[in-house]
N, C-alpha and C positions, 0 to 999 in steps of 0.2 A: 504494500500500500504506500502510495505516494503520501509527501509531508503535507503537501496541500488538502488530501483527501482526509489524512488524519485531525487536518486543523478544521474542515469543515465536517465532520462526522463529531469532533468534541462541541463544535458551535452548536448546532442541531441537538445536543444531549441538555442543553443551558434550558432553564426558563427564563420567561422574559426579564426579570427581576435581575438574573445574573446577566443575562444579555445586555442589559443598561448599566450593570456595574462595570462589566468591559469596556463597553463604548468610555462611559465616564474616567475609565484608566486609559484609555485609546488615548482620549480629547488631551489628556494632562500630560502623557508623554512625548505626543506628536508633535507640540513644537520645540520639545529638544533638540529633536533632529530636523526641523525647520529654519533652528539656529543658522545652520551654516550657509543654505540654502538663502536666507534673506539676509547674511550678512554679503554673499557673493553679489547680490543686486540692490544691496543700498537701503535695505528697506529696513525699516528698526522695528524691533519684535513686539515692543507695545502696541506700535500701528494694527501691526498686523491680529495681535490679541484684540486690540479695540475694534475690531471689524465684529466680533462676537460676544462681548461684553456688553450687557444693559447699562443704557444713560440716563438717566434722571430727567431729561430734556425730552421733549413732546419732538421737537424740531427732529432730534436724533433717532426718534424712534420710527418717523414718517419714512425717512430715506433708509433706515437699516431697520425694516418689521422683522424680521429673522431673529435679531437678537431678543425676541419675546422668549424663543423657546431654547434659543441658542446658549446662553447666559447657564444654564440650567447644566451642563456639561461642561463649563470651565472652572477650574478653584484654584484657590489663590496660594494653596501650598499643600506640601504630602498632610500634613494631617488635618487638614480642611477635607481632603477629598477620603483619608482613610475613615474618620468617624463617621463622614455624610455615609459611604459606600457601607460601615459595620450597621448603622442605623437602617438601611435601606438594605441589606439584606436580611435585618434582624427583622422588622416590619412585615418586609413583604411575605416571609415564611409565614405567617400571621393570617395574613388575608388572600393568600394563594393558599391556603389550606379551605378558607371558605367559600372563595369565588374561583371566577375564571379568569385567565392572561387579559379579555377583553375589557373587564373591570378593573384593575390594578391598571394598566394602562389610560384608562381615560384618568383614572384617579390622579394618576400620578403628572401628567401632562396639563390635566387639570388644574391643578395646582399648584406648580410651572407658572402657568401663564396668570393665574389669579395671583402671586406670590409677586409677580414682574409688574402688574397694573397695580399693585399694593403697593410699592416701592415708586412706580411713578404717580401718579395721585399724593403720597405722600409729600416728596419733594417739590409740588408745584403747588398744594395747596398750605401747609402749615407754615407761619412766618418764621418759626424757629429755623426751618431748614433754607432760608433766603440766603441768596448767594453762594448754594452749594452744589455743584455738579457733579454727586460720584459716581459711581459706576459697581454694579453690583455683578457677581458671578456666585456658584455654586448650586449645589441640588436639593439644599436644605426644606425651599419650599414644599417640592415635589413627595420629599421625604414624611414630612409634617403634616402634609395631608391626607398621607398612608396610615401616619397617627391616628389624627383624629377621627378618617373614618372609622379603624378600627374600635377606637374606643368610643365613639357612637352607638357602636353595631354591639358590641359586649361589655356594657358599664363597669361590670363585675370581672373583668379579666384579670388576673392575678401573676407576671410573670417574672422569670428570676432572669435579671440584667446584672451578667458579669455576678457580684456577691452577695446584692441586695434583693429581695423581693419587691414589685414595685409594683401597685393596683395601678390598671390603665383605668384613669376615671374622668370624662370630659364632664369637667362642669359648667358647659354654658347651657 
């Protein structure tokens, strides 16, 4: 068996949950080796992350609507992206035990992009945040809304995270 056939026979074995945890390791490694590549044409590596990073700016979001869902797959450092990915695979075991890939995903996309209109609405409407343009990345939204459906869906869920037991309890 070919190395190719091997890497898409283990892909095919993923559910979606780890299929998004890859991608999300893909997103974070891939411009390492992008490095070199836009240093040979001049192009500075922030640019090129800023092309996928969410803006605070309405302006910014008109000409790059991509980064609604795009933001959602870059982070800002290994253990941004390692606790988001333990949390989101720890989650999604959860609610892929109840539902099906089709639900986790809208969920999770869902809430991406609810996550990304909550960070700009924020910034354009509260006067605290006046005169501040920052730019938000990670998958935390996405992750937190795997949360809370779950503990919608099972008030009483009782689980052991890492040493502690810890009631999933949504109290709004």
């Amino acid at each position: 068996m070919m190395l190719k056939d091997k890497i898409k026979y283990r892909f095919q074995q993923l559910n979606i949950a780890e299929k998004i945890i890859l991608i999300n390791i893909i997103c974070f490694v891939l411009p390492l080796f992008f490095k070199t590549i836009l240093f040979l044409f001049n192009i500075p590596l922030n640019y090129f992350i800023g092309l996928f990073e969410l803006s605070s700016s309405f302006k910014d979001l008109i000409f790059k609507p991509w980064t609604v869902f795009t933001y959602g797959f870059l982070h800002s450092g290994f253990f941004h992206l390692f606790w988001n990915m333990y949390l989101l695979y720890f989650s999604s075991s959860l609610l892929l035990n109840l539902f099906n890939q089709n639900i986790f995903l809208k969920l999770y996309f869902l809430g991406i992009f609810i996550g990304g209109f909550a960070f700009i609405l924020s910034y354009n409407f509260f006067p605290v945040f006046q005169n501040a343009n920052p730019y938000m990345v990670g998958a935390s939204a996405g992750v937190m809304s795997i949360f809370i459906f779950i503990s919608t869906y099972s008030p009483d869920l009782e689980v052991r995270l890492i040493l502690f037991n810890i009631k999933l309890r949504y109290l709004g």
